[in-house]
C-alpha positions in Angstrom: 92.4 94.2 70.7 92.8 95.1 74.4 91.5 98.7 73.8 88.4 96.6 72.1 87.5 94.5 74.7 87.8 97.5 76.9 85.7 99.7 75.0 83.0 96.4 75.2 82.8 96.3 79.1 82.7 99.9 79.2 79.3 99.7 76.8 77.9 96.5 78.8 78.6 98.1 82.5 77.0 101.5 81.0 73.8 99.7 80.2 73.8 97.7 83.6 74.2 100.7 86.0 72.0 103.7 86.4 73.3 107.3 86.5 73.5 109.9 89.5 71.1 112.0 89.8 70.5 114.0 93.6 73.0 116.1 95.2 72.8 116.5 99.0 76.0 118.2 100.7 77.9 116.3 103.8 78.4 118.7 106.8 81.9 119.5 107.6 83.8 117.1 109.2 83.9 116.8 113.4 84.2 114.7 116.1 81.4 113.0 117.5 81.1 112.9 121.1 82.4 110.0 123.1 79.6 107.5 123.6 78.7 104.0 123.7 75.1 104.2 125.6 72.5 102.8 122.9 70.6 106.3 123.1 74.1 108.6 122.3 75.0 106.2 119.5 71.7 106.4 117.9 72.0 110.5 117.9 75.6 110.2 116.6 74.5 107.6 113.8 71.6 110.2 113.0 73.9 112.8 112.8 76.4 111.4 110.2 76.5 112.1 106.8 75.8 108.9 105.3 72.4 108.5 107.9 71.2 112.0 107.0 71.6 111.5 102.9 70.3 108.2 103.0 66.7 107.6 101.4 64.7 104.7 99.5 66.9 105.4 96.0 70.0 105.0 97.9 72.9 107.3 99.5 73.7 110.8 98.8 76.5 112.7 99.5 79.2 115.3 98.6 82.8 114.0 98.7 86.1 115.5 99.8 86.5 117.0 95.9 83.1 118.6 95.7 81.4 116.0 93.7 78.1 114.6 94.2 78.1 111.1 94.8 74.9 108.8 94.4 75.5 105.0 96.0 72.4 102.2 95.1 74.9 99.4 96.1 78.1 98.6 97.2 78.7 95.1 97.2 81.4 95.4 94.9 83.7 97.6 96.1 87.6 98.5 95.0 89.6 101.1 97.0 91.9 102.5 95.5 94.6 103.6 99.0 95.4 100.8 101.1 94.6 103.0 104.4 91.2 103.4 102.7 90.7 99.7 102.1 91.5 99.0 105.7 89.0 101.2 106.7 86.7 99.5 104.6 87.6 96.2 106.0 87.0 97.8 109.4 83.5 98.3 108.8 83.1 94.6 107.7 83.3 95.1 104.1 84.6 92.8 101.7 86.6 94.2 98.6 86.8 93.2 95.2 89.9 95.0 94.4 92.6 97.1 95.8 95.9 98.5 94.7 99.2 97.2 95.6 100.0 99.2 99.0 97.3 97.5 101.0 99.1 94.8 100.7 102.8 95.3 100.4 102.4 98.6 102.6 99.7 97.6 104.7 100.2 94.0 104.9 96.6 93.3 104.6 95.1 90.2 104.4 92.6 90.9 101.3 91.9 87.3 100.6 92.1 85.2 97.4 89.0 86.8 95.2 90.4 90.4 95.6 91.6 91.8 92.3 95.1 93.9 92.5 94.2 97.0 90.0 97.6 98.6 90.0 99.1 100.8 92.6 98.0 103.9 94.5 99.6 106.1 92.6 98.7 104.7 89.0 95.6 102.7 89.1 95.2 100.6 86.0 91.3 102.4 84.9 90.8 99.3 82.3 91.5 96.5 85.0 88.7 98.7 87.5 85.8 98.5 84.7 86.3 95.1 84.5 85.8 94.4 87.6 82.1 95.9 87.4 82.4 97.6 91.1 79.5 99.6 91.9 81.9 101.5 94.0 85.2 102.6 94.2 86.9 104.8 96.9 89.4 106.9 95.8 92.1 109.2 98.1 91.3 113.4 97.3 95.2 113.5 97.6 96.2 111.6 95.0 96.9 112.9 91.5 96.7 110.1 89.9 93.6 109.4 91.6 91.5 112.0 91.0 92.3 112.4 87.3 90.1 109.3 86.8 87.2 111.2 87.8 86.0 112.0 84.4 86.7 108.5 83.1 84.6 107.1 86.0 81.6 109.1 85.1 81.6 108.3 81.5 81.9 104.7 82.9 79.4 105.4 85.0 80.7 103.7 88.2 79.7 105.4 91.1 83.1 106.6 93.1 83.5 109.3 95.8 86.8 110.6 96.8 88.0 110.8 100.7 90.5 113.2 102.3 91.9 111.8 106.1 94.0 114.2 107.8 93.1 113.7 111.0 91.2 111.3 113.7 87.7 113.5 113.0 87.8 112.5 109.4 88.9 108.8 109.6 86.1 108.5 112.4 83.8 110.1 110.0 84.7 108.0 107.0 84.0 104.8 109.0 80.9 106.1 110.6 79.7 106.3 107.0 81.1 102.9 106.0 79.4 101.2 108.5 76.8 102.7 108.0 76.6 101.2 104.1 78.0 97.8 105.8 75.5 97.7 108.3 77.8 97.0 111.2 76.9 99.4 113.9 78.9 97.1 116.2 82.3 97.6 114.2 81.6 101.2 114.4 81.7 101.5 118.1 84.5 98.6 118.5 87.1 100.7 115.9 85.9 103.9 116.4 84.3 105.4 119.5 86.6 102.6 121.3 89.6 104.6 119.7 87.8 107.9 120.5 87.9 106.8 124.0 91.5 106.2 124.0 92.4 109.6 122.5 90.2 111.5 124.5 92.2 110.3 127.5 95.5 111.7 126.1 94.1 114.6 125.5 92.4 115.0 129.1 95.6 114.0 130.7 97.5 116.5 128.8 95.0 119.7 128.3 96.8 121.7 131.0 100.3 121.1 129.3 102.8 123.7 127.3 104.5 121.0 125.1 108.3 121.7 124.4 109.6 122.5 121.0 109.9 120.2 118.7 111.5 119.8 114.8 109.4 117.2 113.0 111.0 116.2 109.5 109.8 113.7 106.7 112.9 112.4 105.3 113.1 109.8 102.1 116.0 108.4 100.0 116.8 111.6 98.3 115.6 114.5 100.9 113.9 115.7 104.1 111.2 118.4 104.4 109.9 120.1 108.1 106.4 119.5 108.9 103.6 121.2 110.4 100.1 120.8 110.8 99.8 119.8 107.6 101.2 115.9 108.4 99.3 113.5 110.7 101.9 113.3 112.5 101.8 117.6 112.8 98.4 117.3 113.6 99.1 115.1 116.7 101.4 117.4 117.6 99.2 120.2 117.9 96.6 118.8 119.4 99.3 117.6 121.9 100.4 121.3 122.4 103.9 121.0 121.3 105.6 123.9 120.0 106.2 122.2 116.3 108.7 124.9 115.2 107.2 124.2 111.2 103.8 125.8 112.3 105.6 128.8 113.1 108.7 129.1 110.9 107.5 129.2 107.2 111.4 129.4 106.4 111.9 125.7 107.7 108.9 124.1 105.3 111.0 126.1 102.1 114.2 124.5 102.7 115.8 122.5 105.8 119.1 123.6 106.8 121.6 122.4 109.7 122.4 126.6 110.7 118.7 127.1 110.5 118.1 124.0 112.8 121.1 125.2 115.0 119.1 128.7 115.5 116.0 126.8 116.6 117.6 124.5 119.0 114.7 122.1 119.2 114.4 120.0 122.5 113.2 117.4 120.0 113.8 116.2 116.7 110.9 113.3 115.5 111.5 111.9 112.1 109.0 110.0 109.8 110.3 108.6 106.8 108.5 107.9 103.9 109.3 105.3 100.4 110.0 101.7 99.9 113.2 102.1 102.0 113.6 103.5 105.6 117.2 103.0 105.4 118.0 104.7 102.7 116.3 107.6 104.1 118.3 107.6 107.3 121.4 107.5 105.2 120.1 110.7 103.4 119.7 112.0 107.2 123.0 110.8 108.4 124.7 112.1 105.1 123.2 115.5 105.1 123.0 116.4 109.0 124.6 113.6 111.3 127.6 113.6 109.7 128.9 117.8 110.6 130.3 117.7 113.9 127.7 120.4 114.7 124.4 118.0 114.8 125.9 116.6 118.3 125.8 119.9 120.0 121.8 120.0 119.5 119.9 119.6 122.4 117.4 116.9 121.2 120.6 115.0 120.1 122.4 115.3 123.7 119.2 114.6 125.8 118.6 111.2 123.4 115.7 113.2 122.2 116.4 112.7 118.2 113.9 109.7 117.7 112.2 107.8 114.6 108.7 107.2 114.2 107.1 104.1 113.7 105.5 104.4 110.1 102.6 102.6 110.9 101.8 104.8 113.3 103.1 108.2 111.8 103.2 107.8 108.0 100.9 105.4 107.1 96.5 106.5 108.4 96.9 104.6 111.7 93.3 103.8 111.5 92.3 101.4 114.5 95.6 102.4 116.0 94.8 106.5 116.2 94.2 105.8 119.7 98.3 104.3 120.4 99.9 107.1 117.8 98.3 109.9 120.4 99.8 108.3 123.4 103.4 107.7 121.7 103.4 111.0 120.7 102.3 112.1 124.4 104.5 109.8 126.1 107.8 111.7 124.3 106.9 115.2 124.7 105.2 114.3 128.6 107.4 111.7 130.2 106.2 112.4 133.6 102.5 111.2 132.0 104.3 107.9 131.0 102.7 105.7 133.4 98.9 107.8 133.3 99.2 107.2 130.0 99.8 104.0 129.8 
């Protein structure tokens, strides 16, 4: 019966929607300068993707996966990543469903009307098309996620997939949202505000050679190094910290207390990831803490062996880019502490 009724909405929403049909490519992601005069944010709102693919049959664009992507409305949207819905949310949008991170991740306050359709990593497809969305935004990253891409299409509900690695492509994504929201004003309050705030960490710290630093990911059952690859890593390198990850291939392969020894890092930074952060520093204290060796470490004997904040280093900080930059800078720059801020 259920695979019936299914099969029913599918047929109704394919005969309510109309199919894609023009394919205009985004260009790469990058930074927009640093403005807030009404003549620089008009060039910067020209210049985003979603200004330059818009026309009178609605919104073109190319997502993160390559596909085209054809928008005529998006007043009924689902995201399928809680950091995605935020960002959303952000732009002043309203959603009609979301999965279960945003809110027991996220803690976000989605309101009564919006539909949980699953969880990020296994969105429920049938509980989606009966929501009728005519849009859903999906994370590039995902598995789970972007095997629903041929299902979509056959359902014909318009989707695009995003990819947020660093503060470039969260500012574009919301450039573009706003854009669709029509809230130019949210744009420059939770984006070139944030710009702002980065681009002074990275003024303040331009001149600097970072020391070297291990960054590990660590969950309930193991920890892996990190490079540039990581938000986090990405942080890091545009803080011009030595992140021995970027330049040790061994260390990404497998983590090991002689190899970590060798290095000598003058910091260790740990983000942990999963339901439980204290299981994953009992892995940590299992596996490393425990051998007598770990205390000799520099980072350890300078009180430089430090957790993250998750919602800063594991989770897309979003709104909050700007503080992740300058906790970052404030560990490897101490002396910048006060500049900073």
């Amino acid at each position: 019966m259920k695979k019936i009724l299914s099969q029913v909405l599918c047929l109704l929403f394919l005969l309510c929607l109309t199919g894609c049909a023009l394919n205009r490519e985004a260009p790469p992601a990058g930074q927009p300068p640093v403005s807030s005069s009404e003549e620089e944010l008009s060039s910067l709102k020209e210049s985003s993707p979603a200004a330059e693919a818009a026309g009178e049959d609605g919104l073109h664009f190319t997502d993160a996966l390559g596909y085209p992507v054809h928008l005529k409305s998006y007043e009924r949207v689902i995201s399928l990543y809680g950091s995605f819905a935020e960002t959303w949310m952000l732009a002043g949008g309203t959603l009609a469903g979301t999965t279960s991170d945003a809110i027991e991740e996220r803690g976000l306050a989605v309101g009564e009307n919006t539909a949980i359709v699953g969880t990020v990593k296994e969105p429920n497809l049938e509980e989606i098309i009966a929501l009728a969305p005519d849009f859903v935004i999906l994370s590039a990253d995902i598995a789970g996620q972007a095997a629903l891409h041929e299902s979509l299409v056959t359902a014909d509900i318009p989707h695009a997939y995003y990819r947020v690695d660093a503060f470039s492509d969260y500012l574009q994504m919301l450039s573009q949202f706003c854009e669709m929201t029509g809230r130019e004003d949210l744009y420059e309050q939770n984006g070139l505000r944030i710009q702002k705030q980065v681009d002074q960490v990275l003024e303040l710290t331009k001149d600097k050679t970072g020391p070297s630093v291990l960054l590990l990911r660590a969950f309930s059952s193991g920890v892996k190094a990190k490079g540039a690859d990581n938000l986090a890593g990405v942080i890091l390198r545009d803080l011009h910290a030595d992140n021995l990850a970027d330049r040790q291939e061994s260390l990404l392969e497998d983590v090991s207390l002689e190899e970590i020894i060798a290095c000598d890092p003058e910091i260790i930074l740990i983000v942990t990831m999963g339901a439980s952060e204290e299981k994953a520093m009992d892995f940590m204290a299992q596996r490393f803490e425990s051998d007598p060796a770990w205390a000799g470490l520099s980072a350890v004997q300078s009180g430089r062996y430090l957790l993250l904040p998750k919602e800063l280093f594991h989770y897309k900080p979003n709104a909050r880019w700007g503080e992740s930059y300058a906790y970052l800078a404030k560990i490897l720059y101490p002396e910048l502490a006060a500049e900073i801020g």
